[in-house]
C-alpha positions as CSV (number, residue, x, y, z in Angstrom):
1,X,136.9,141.4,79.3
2,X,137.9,143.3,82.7
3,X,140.8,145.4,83.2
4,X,142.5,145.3,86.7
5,X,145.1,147.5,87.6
6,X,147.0,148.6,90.8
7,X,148.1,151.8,92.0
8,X,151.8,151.7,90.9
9,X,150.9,148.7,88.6
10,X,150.6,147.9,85.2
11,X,146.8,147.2,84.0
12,X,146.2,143.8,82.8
13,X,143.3,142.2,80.9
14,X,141.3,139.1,82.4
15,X,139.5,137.3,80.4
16,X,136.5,135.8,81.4
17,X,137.0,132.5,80.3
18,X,140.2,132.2,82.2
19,X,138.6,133.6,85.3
20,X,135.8,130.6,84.8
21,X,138.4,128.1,83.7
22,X,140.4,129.2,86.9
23,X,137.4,128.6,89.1
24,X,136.4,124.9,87.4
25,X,139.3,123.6,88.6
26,X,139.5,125.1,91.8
27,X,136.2,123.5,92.1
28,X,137.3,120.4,90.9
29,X,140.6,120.4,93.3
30,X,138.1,121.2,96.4
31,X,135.7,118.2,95.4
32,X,139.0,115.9,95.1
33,X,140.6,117.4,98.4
34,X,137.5,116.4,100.3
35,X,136.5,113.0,98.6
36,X,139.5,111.4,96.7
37,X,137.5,108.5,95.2
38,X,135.7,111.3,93.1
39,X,138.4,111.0,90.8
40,X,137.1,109.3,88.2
41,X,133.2,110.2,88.1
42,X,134.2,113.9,87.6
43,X,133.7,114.3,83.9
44,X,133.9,117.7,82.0
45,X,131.3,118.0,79.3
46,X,130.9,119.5,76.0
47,X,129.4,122.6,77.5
48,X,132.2,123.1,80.2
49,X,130.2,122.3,83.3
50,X,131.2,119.4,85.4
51,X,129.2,116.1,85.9
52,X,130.0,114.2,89.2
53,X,128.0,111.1,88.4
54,X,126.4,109.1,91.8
55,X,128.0,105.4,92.1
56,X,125.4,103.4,91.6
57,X,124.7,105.3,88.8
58,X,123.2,102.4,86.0
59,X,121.0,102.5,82.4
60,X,117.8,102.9,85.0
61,X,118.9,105.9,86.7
62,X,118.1,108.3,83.7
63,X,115.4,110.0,83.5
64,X,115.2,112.6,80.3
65,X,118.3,112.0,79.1
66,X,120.4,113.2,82.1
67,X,121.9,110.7,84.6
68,X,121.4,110.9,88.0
69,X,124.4,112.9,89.7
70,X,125.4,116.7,90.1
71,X,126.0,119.0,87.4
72,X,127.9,122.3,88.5
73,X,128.0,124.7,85.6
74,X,127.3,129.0,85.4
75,X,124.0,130.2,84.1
76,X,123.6,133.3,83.1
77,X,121.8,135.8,85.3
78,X,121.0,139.7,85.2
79,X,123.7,140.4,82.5
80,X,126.3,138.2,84.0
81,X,127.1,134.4,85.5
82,X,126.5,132.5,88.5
83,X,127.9,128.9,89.9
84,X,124.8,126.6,90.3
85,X,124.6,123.2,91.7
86,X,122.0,120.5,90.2
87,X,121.8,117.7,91.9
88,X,119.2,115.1,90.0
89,X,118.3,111.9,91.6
90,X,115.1,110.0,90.8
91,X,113.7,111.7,87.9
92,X,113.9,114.9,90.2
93,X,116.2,117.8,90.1
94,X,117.4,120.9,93.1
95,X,119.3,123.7,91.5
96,X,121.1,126.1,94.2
97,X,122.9,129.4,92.9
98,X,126.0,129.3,94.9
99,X,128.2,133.2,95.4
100,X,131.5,131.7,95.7
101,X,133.6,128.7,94.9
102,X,133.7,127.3,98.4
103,X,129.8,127.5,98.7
104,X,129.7,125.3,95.0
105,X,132.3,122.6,96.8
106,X,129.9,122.8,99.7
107,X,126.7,121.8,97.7
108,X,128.1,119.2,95.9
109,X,129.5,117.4,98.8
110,X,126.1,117.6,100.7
111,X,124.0,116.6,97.5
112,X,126.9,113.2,97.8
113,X,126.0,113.2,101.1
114,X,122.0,112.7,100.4
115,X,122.6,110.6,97.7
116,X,124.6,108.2,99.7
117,X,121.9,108.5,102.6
118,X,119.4,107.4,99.9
């Protein structure tokens, strides 16, 4: 939990889930923005990371239980959490750590990019 406070202001308490919850959708809203039809491959899982699965996405895509597509989720690194983008296809998987929201909407549309070039 962070404080955050203004001079002249009254501190307030963030909470970290919020702050991540805040982010999920924003990354969800910039994926939908750019590519409408995303709409209904976007899936949240159990864990709170989002799946985007890849259209031709069948039973002989999977490879080790995971179906091809993106995953954008936080992992934890040096004490705290970054965005990272995987982005399996073919029984193979990239990760990228991504700073910032916009750089997470950015992977994911150029991993649907490959995958449609594929």
């Amino acid at each position: 939990m962070d404080t955050v406070g203004h001079p002249g202001s009254r501190v307030r308490v963030v909470h970290p889930e919020r702050t991540v919850r805040r982010e999920r959708d924003r990354i969800r809203a910039g994926l939908l923005l750019r590519v409408p039809g995303l709409e209904q491959r976007i899936v949240e899982t159990s864990s709170g990371s989002l799946l985007v699965r890849f259209p031709a996405a069948t039973a002989g895509t999977t490879c080790a239980g995971s179906a091809d597509g993106i995953e954008i989720g936080r992992l934890p690194d040096r004490g705290g959490a970054s965005w990272v983008v995987v982005v399996r296809r073919q029984g193979r998987a990239s990760v990228r750590r991504c700073a910032s929201v916009e750089q997470v909407v950015r992977s994911a549309l150029i991993g649907l990019r490959s995958a449609r070039a594929a």
